[in-house]
TORMAR-288103 format. One record per residue (C-alpha): residue in one letter; x, y, z. Coordinates in Angstrom, 1 decimal, padded with zeros to 4 digits, always signed. Each point is the difference from the previous one (the first is absolute). Example, Ala and Ser with C-alpha at 12.3 -4.5 7.8 and 13.67 -1.06 7.14 Angstrom:
{r A	xx +012.3	yy -004.5	zz +007.8};
{r S	xx +001.4	yy +003.4	zz -000.7};
***
This chain:
{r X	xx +000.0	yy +000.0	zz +000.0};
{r X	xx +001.6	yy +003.2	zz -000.8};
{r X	xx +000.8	yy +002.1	zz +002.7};
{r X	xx -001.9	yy +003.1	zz -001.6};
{r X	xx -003.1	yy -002.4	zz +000.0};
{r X	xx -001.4	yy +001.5	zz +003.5};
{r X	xx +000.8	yy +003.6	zz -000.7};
{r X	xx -001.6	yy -000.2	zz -003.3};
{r X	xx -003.1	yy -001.7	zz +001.4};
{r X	xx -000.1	yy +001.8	zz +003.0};
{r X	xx -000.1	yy +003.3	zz -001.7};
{r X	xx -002.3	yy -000.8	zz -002.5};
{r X	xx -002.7	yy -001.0	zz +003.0};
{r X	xx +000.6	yy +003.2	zz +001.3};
{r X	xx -000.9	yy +002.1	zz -003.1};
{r X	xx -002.6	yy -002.1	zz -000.3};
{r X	xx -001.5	yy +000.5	zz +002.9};
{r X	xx -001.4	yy -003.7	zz -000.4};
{r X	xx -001.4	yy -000.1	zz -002.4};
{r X	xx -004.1	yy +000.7	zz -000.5};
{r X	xx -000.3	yy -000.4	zz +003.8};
{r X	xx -000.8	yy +004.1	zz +000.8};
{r X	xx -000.1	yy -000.6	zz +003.6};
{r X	xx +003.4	yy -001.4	zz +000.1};
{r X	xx +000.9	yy +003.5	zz -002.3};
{r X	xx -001.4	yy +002.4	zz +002.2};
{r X	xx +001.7	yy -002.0	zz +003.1};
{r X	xx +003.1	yy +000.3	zz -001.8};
{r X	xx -000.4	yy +003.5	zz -000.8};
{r X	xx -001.1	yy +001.2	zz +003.9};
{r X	xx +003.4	yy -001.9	zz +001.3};
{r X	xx +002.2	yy +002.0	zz -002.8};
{r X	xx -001.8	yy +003.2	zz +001.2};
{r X	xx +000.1	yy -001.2	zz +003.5};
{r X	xx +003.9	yy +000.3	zz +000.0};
{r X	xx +000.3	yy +002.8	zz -001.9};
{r X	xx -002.3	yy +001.9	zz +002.5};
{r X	xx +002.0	yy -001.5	zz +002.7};
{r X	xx +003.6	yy +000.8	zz -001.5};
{r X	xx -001.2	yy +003.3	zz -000.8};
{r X	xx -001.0	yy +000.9	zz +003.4};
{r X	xx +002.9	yy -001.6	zz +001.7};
{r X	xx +002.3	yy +002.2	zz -002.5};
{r X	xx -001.9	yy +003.2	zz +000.6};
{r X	xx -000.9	yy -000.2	zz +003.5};
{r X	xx +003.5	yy -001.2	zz +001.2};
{r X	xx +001.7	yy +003.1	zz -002.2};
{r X	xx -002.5	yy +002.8	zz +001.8};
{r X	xx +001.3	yy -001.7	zz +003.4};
{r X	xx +003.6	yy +000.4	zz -001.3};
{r X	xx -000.8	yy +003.5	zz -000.5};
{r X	xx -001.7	yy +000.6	zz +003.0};
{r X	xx +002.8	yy -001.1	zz +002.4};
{r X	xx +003.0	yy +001.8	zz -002.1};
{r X	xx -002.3	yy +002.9	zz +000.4};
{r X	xx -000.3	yy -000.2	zz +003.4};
{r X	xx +003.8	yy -000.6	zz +000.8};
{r X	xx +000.9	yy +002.9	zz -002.5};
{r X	xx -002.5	yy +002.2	zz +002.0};
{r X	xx +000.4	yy -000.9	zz +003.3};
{r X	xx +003.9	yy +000.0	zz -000.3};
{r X	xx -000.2	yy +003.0	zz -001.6};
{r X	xx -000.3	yy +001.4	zz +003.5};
{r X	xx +001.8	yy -002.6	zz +001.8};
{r X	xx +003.1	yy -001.5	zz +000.0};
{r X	xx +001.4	yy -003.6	zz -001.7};
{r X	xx +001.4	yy -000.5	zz +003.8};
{r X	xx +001.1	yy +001.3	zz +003.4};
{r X	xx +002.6	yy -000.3	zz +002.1};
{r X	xx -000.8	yy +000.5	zz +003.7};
{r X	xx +003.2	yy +000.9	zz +002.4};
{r X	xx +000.0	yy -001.8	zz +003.8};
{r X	xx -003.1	yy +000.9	zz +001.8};
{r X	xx -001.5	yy +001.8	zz -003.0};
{r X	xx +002.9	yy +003.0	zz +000.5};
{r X	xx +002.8	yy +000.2	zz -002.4};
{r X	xx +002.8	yy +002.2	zz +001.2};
{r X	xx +002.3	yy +001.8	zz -002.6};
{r X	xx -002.4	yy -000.7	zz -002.9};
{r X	xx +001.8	yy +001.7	zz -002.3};
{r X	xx +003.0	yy -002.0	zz +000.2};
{r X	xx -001.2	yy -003.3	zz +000.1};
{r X	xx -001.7	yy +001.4	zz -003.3};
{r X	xx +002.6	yy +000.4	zz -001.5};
{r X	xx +001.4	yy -003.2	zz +000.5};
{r X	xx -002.9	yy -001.8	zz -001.9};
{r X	xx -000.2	yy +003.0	zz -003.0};
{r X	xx +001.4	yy -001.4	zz -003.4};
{r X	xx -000.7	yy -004.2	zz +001.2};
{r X	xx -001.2	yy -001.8	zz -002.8};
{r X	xx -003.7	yy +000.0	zz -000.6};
{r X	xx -000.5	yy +003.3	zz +001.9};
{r X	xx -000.7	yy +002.9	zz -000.8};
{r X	xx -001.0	yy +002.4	zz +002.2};
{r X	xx -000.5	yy +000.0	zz +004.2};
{r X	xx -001.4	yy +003.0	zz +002.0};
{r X	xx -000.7	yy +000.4	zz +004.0};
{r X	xx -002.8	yy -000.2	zz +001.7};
{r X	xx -002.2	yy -000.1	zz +002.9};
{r X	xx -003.3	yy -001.4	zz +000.5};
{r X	xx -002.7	yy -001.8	zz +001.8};
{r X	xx -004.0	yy +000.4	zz +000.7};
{r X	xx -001.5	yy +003.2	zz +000.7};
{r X	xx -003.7	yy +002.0	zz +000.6};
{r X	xx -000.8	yy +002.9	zz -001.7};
{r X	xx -002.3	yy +002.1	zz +000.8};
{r X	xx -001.7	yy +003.0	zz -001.4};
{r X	xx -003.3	yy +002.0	zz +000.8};
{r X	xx -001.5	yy -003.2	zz +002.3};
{r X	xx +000.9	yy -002.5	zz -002.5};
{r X	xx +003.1	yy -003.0	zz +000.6};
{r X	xx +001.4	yy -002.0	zz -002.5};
{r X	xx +002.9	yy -002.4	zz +000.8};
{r X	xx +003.1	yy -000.2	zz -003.0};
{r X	xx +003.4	yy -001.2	zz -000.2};
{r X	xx +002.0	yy +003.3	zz +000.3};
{r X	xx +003.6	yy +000.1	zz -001.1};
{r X	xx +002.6	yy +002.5	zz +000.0};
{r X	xx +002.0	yy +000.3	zz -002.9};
{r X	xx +002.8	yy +002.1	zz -001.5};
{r X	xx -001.3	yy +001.6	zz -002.6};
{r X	xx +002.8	yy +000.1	zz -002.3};
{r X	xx +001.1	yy -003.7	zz +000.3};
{r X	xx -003.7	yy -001.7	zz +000.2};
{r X	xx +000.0	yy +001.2	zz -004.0};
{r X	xx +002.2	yy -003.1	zz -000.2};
{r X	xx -002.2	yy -002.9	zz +001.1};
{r X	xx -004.1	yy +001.5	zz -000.2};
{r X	xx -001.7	yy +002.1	zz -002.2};
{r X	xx -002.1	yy +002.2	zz +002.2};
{r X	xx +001.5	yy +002.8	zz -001.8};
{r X	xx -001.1	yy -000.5	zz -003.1};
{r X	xx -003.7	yy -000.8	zz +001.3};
{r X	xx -000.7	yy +002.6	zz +001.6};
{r X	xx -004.0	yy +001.2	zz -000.8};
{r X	xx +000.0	yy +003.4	zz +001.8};
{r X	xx +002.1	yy +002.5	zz +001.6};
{r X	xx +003.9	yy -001.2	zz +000.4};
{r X	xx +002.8	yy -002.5	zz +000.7};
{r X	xx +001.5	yy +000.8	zz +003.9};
{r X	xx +003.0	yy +002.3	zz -000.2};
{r X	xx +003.6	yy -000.8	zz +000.1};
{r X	xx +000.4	yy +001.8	zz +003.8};
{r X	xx -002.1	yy -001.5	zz +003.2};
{r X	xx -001.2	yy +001.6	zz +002.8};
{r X	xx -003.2	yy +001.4	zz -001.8};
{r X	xx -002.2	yy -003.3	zz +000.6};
{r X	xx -001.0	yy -000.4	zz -002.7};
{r X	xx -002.1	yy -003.2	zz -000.9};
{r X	xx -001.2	yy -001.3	zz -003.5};
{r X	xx -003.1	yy -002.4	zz +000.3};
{r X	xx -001.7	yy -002.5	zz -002.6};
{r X	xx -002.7	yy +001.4	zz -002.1};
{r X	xx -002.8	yy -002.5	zz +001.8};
{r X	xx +001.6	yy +001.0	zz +003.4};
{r X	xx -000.3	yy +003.4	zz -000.6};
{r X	xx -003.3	yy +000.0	zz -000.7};
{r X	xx -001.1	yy -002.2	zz +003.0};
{r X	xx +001.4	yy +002.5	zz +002.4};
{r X	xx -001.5	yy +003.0	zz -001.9};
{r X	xx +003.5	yy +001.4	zz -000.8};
{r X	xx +000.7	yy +002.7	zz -002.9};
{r X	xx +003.7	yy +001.6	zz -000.6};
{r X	xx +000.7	yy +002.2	zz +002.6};
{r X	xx -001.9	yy -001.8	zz +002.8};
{r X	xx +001.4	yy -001.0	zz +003.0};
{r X	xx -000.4	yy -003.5	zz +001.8};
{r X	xx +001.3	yy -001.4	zz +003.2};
{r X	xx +002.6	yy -003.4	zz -000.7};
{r X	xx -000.6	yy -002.3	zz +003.7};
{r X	xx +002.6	yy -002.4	zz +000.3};
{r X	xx -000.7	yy -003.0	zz +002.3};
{r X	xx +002.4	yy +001.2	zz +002.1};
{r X	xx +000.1	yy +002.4	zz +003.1};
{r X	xx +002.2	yy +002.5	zz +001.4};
{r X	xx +000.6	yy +000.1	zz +003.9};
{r X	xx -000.5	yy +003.3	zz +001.5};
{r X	xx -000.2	yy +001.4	zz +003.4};
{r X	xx -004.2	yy +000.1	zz -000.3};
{r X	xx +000.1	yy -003.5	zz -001.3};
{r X	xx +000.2	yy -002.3	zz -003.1};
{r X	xx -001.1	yy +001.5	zz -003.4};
{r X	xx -000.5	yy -001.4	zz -003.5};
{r X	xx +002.9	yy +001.8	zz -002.6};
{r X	xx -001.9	yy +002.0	zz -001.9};
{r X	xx +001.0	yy +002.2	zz -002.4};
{r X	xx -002.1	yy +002.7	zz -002.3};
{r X	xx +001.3	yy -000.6	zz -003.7};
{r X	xx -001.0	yy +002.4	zz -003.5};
{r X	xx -001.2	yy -001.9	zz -003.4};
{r X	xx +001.7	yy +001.1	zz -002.3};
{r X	xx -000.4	yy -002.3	zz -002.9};
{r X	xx -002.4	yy -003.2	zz -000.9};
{r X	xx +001.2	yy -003.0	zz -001.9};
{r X	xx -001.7	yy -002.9	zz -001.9};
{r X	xx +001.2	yy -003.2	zz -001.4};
{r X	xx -003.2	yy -001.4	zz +000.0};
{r X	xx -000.2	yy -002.9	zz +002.4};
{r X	xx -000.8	yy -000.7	zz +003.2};
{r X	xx +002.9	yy +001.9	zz +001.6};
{r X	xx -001.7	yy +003.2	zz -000.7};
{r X	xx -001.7	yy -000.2	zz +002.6};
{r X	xx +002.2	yy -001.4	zz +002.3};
{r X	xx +003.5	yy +001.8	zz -000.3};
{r X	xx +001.6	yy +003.4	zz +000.9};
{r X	xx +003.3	yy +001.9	zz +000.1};
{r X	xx +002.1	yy +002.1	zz +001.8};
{r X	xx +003.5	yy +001.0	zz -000.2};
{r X	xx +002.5	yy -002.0	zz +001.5};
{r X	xx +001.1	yy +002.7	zz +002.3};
{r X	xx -003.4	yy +000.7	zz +001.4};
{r X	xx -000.5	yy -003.8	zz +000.0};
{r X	xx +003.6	yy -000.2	zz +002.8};
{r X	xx -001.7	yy +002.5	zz +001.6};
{r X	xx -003.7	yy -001.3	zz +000.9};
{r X	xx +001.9	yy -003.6	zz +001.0};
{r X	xx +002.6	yy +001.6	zz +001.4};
{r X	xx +003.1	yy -001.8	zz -001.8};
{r X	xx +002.2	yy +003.0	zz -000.1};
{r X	xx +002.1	yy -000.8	zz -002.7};
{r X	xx -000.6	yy -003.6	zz -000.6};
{r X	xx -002.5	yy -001.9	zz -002.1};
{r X	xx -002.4	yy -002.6	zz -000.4};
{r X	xx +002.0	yy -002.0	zz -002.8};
{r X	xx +000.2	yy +000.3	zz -003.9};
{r X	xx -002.5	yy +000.0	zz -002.9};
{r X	xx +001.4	yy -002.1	zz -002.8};
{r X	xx -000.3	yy +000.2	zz -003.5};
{r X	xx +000.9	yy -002.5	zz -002.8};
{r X	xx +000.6	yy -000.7	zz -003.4};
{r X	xx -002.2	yy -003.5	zz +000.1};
{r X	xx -003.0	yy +000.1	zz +002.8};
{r X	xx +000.0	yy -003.9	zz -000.5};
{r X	xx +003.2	yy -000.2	zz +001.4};
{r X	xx -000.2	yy +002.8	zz +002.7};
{r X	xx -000.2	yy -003.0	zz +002.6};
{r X	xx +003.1	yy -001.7	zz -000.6};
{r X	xx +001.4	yy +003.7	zz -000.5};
{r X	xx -000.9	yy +001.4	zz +003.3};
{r X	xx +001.4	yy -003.4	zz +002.0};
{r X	xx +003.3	yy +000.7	zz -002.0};
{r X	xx +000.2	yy +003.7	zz +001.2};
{r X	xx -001.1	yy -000.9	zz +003.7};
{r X	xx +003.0	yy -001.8	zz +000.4};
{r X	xx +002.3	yy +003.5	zz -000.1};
{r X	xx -002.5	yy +001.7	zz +003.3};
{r X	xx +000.3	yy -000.4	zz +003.5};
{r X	xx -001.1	yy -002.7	zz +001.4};
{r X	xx -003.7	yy -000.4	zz +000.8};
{r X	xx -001.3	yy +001.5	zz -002.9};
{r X	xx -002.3	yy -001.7	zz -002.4};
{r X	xx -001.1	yy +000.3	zz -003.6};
{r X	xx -003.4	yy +000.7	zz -001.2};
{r X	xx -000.9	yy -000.4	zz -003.6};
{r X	xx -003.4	yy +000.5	zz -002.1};
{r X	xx -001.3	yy -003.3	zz +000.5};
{r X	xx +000.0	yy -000.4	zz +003.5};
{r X	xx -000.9	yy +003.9	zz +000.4};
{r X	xx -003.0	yy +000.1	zz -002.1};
{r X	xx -000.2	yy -003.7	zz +000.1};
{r X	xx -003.6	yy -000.9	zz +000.8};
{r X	xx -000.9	yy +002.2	zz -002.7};
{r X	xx +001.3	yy -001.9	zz -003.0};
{r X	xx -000.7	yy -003.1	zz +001.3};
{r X	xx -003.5	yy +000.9	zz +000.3};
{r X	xx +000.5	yy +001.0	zz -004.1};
{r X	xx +002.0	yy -003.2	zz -000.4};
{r X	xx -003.0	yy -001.9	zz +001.9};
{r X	xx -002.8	yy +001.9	zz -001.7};
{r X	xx +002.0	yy -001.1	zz -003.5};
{r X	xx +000.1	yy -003.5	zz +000.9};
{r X	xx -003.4	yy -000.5	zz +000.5};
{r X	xx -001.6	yy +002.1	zz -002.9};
{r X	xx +002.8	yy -002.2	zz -002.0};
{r X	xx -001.8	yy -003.4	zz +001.6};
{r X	xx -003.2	yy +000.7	zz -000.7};
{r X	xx +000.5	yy +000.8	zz -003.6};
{r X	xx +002.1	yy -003.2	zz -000.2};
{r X	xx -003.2	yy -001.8	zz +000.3};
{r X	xx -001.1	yy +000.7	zz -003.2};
{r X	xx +002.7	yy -001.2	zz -001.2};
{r X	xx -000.8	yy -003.1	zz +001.7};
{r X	xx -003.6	yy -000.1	zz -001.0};
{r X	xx +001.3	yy +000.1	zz -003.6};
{r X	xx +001.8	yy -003.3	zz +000.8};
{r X	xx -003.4	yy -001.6	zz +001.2};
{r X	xx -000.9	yy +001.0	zz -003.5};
{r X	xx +002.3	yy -001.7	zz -002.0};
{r X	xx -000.2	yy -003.0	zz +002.2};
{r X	xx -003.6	yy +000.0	zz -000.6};
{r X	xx +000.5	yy +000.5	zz -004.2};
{r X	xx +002.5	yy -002.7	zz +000.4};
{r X	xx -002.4	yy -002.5	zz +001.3};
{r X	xx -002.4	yy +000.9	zz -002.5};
{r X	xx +001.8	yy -000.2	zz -002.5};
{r X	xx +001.7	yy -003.8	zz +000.9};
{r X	xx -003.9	yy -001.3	zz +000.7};
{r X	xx -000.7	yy +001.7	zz -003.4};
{r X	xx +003.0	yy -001.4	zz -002.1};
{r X	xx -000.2	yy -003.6	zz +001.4};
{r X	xx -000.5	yy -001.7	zz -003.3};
{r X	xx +003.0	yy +002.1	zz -001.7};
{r X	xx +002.5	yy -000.6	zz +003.0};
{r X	xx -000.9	yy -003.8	zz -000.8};
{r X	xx +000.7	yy +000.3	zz -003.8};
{r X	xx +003.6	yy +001.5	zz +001.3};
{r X	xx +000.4	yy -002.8	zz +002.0};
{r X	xx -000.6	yy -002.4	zz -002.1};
{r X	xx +002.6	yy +002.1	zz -003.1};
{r X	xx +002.7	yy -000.4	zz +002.8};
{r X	xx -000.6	yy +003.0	zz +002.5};
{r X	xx +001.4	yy -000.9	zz +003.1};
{r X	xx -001.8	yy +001.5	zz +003.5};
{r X	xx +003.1	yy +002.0	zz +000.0};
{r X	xx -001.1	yy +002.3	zz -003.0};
{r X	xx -003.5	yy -000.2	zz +000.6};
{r X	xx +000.4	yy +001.9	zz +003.1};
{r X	xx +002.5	yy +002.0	zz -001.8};
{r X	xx -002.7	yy +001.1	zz -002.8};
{r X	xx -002.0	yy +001.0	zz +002.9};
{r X	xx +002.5	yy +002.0	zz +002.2};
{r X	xx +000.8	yy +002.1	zz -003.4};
{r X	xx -004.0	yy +000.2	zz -000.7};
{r X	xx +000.5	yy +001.7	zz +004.1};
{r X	xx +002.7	yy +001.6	zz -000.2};
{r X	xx -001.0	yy +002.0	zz -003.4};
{r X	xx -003.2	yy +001.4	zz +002.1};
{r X	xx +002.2	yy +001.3	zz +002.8};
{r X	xx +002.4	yy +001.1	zz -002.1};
{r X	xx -001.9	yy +002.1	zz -002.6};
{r X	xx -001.7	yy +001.3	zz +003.1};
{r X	xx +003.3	yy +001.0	zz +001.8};
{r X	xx +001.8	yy +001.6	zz -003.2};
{r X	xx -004.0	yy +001.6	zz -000.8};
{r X	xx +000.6	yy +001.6	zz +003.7};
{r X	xx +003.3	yy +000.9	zz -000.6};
{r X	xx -001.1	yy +002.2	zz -003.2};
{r X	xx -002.7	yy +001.5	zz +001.9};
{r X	xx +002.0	yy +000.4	zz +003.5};
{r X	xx +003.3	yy +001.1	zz -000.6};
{r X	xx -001.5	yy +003.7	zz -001.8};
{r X	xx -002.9	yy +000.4	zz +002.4};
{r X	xx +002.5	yy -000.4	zz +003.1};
{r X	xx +002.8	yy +002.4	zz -001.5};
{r X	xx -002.8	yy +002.7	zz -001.0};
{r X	xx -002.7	yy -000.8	zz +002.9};
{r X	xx +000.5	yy +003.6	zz +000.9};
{r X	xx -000.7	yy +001.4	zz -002.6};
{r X	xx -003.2	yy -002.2	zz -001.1};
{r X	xx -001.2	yy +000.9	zz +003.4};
{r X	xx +000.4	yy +003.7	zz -000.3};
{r X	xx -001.3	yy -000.3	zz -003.8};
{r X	xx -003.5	yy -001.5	zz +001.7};
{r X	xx +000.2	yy +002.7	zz +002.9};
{r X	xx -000.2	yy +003.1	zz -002.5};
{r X	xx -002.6	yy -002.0	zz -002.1};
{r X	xx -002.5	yy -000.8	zz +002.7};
{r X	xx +000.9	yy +002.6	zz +002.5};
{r X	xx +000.6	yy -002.5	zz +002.7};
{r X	xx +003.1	yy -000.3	zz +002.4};
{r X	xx +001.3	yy -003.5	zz +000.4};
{r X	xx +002.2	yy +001.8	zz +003.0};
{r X	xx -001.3	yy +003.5	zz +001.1};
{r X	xx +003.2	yy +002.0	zz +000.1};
{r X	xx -001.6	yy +002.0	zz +003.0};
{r X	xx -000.4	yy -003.7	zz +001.8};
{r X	xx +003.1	yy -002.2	zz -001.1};
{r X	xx +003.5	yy +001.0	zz -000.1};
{r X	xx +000.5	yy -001.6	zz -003.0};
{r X	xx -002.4	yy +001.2	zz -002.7};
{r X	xx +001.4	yy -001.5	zz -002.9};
{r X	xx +000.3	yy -003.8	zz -000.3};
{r X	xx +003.8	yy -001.3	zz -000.3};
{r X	xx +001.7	yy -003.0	zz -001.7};
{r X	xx +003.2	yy -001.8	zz +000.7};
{r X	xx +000.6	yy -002.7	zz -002.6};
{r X	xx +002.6	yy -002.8	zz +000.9};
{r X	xx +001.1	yy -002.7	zz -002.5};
{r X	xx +000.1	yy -002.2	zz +003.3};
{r X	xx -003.8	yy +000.4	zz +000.6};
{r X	xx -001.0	yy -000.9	zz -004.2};
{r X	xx +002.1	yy -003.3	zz +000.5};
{r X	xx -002.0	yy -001.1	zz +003.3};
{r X	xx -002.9	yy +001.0	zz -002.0};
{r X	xx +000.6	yy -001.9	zz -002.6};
{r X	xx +001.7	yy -002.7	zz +001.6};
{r X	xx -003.2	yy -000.8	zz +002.2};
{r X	xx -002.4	yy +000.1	zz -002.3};
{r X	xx +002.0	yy -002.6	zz -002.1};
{r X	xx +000.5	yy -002.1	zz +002.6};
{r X	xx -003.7	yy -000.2	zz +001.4};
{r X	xx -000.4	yy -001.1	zz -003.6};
{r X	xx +002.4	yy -002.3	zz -000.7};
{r X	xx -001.4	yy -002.0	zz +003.2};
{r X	xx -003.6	yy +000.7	zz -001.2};
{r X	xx +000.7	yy -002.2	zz -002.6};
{r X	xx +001.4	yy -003.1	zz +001.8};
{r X	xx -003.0	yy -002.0	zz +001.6};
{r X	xx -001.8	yy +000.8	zz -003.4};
{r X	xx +002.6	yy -001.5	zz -002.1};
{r X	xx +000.8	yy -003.1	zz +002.6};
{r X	xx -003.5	yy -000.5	zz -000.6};
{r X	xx +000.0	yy +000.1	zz -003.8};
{r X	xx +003.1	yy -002.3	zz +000.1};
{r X	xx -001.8	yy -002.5	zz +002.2};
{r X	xx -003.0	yy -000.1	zz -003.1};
{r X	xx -000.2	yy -004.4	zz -000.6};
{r X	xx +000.0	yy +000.2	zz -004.5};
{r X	xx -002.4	yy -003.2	zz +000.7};
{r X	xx -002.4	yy +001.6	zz +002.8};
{r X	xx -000.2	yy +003.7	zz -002.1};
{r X	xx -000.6	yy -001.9	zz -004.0};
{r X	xx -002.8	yy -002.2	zz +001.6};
{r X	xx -002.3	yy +002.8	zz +000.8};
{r X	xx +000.8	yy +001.8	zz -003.6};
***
């Protein structure tokens, strides 16, 4: 039997359809569509998550840092020198003091807590880009000693705060006088509002560094360095490199672990939108089991006639693994036509249908991210595409054992 026997067969059932049996067509037909639907989907929906998460790391470390490193006791004593120690390491590119922690503000009968930190203007350029965010008013100035504060737009506008408004900053702290123990306190200006559009506007603020020593009392020390490199993804392994050149005591803090229960919520939330589509995938398996069946039951009498030319069971399952394989396949490639355009220009379809009906899909005055992104990996296609040809390859095997397991004898008699 010629080894292209099977394929040639196999193929030909597929076009086919079998035959004049139109239920076994339009079976055929829903599992094609069945996997292109779910290949589609999977291609899509797991590009918009890409997007989503780069956008949210670009955003959110926008404003903070790839890493820190914390001196002894969270205080850091001759900052600048153990800065300049690290400056010029491979990987890194820029490091800037600071001083930080939880505080209250509180303006006109209204408290919001934020994560203040104290930065030098000048060097923070380096490793965040409030500067370049900023939505009103201005960046802090070079010089301390005018508290000065920057808030996040959202923050801002819970407290009721316009440029030129003053708020009081309440650290968790007290101060021990001779009437007794009061919070630090410490009446602070806005004079500028940033936006990077995520959550942290409306949970972040700054001050500079010097007024920062000041209202924790450090006197000339700091909290520990903000670190900025050339690959966030290795910011981890970076920062443990560095640590190894402080005192000891301190301890490195990079992105993941910082802002860590945020992305894995994302990588959580990805996971299971990515499982659930996956079972369509798996329903169009079902499908071609099901054609499969119907089509061996169907094809009795001409799987005996092969027998009995010299078909082994071997290539009558063979036949029928092709005849599956060409459903999942047409409907993979069929989903890769359709996918790999609509995932790269999703956005843009989206804001095509937005300005046609007049409907938001994300309200820019609810969402921080308006438009919808895309991140593309080749990695991503391949598991695509690799599990919906796999589902079909074993879609195909109990069918085709059972086709090879047709008696010539038992299937002619009933002809």
């Amino acid at each position: 039997m010629a080894a292209s026997l099977p394929l040639f067969i196999g193929l030909r059932y597929f076009r086919r359809a079998a035959g004049d049996d139109r239920f076994l067509s339009l079976m055929s037909w829903f599992s094609l569509l069945g996997m292109l639907i779910g290949v589609v989907s999977l291609i899509v929906v797991t590009a918009v998550m890409n997007g989503f998460e780069h956008e949210l790391q670009k955003r959110v470390l926008s404003v903070l840092p790839h890493a820190y490193i914390e001196g002894p006791e969270q205080k850091l004593e001759d900052w600048s020198q153990w800065r300049g120690q690290i400056l010029g390491q491979e990987g890194l590119q820029a490091a800037a003091p600071y001083v930080g922690g939880k505080a209250m503000l509180s303006s006109g009968g209204r408290i919001q807590g934020a994560a203040l930190y104290g930065i030098d203007p000048a060097l923070e350029k380096g490793v965040s880009a409030v500067s370049e965010n900023m939505l009103a008013g201005r960046y802090l100035g070079e010089e301390g000693g005018h508290y000065e504060i920057v808030l996040g737009d959202i923050l801002a506008r819970q407290l009721g705060l316009n440029i030129g408004d003053s708020l009081q900053v309440i650290l968790p702290k007290v101060t021990v006088t001779p009437f007794g123990l009061f919070p630090r306190e410490r009446a602070f200006t806005v004079v500028g509002v940033f936006s990077v559009g995520a959550q942290l506007d409306g949970t972040t603020a700054f001050i500079h560094l010097a007024d920062a020593q000041k209202l924790y009392q450090l006197g000339d020390a700091v909290q520990g360095l903000r670190l900025q490199f050339d690959d966030m993804l290795r910011s981890a392994q970076g920062a443990a490199t560095l640590l190894e050149r402080f005192p000891e005591g301190s301890q490195a803090i990079d992105w993941s672990v910082s802002q860590g229960s945020l992305f894995q919520a994302v990588k959580m939330e990805k996971l299971m939108v990515r499982l659930l589509l996956m079972f369509i995938v798996v329903i169009a398996a079902f499908n071609i089991v099901s054609i499969l069946s119907m089509a061996v039951s169907s094809r009795r009498g001409a799987i005996a006639v092969l027998r009995t030319m010299g078909a082994t069971p071997g290539t009558i399952m063979a036949i029928f693994v092709i005849y599956g394989l060409a459903a999942g396949l047409s409907g993979v490639l069929g989903g890769l036509l359709i996918g790999l355009p609509l995932a790269l220009y999703v956005g843009d379809v989206v804001a095509w249908f937005e300005q046609l009906a007049g409907l938001y899909v994300f309200d820019p005055q609810v969402y921080f991210i308006s438009r919808i992104p895309s991140l593309l990996r080749l990695s991503d296609v391949l598991w695509v595409c690799g599990f919906g040809i796999g589902l079909s390859l074993l879609a195909t095997l109990y069918p085709g054992r059972q086709a090879a397991r047709v008696q010539p004898a038992e299937a002619l008699r009933y002809e």
